[in-house]
C-alpha positions in Angstrom: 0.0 0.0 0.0 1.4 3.4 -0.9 0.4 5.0 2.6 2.5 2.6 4.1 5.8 4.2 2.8 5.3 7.3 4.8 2.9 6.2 7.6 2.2 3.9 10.1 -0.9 2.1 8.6 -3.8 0.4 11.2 -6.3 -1.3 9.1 -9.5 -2.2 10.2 -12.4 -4.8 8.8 -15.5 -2.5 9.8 -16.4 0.5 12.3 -16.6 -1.3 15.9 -13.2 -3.0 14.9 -12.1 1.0 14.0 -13.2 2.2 17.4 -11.1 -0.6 19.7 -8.1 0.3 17.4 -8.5 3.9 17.8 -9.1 3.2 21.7 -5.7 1.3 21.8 -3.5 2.9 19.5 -2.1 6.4 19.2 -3.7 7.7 15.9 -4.0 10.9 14.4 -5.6 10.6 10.9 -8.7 8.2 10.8 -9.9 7.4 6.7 -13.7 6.0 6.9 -15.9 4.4 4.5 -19.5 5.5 5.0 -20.6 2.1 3.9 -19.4 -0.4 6.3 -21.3 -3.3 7.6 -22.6 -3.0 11.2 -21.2 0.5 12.1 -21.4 2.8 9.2 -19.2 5.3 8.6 -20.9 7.9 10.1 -21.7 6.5 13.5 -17.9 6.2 13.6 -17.0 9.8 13.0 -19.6 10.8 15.4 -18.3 8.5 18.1 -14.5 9.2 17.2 -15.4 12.7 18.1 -16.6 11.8 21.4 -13.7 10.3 22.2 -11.0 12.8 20.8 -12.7 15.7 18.9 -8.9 16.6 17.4 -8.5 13.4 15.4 -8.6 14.1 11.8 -11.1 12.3 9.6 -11.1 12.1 6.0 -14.8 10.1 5.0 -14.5 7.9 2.0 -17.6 6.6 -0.1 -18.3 6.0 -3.9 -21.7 8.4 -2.9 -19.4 11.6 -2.4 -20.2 13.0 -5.8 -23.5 14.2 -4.0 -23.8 17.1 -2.2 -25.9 15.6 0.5 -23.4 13.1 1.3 -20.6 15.6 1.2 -22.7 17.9 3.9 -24.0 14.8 6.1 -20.3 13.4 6.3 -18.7 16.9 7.1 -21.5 17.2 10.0 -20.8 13.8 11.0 -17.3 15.0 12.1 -15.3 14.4 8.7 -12.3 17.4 8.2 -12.2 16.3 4.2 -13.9 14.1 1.9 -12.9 12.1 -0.8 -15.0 10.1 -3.4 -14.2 6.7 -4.7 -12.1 5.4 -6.5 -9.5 6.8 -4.3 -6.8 8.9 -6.0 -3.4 7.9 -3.9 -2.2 11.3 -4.7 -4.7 13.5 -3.8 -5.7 11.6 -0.6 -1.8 12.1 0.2 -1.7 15.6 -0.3 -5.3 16.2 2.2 -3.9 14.0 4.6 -0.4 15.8 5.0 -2.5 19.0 4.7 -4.4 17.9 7.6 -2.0 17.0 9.7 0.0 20.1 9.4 -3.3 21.7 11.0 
């Protein structure tokens, strides 16, 4: 994975699995999908916030194209959005924009 070059990479299999890792590990920069079985991306930016409302969240779907979704994710909790399929570049670039913040 290209991330893993320059970062240290946790990857989880859905939200609740998210949530334990963000509980355990250090982590700055979160990367959700909005569709996720279980936990949907969404209920994991809103509970991410609870627990550290400086983490920076970038929300993923294929749906981002849409307006709505943009707005619903950024209420959510998301800091940037990004719509499928993922360009490794740009995703870069937000996410070493965001963690200058």
């Amino acid at each position: 994975m290209a991330l893993e070059r320059r970062y240290k990479v946790l990857v989880a299999s859905g939200g609740e699995e998210g949530l334990r890792l963000f509980r355990e590990q250090k982590v700055n920069l979160v990367i959700t999908d909005l569709s996720m079985p279980g936990m949907d991306g969404f209920q994991v930016m809103l509970e991410l916030r609870e627990i550290n409302p400086k983490v920076k969240i970038i929300a993923n779907s294929g749906l981002m194209v849409q307006p709505s979704i943009r707005q619903l994710a950024i209420t959510a909790g998301a800091d940037a959005c990004i719509a499928k399929p993922v360009n490794i570049e740009l995703l870069q670039n937000i996410m070493a924009e965001l963690l200058r913040k």
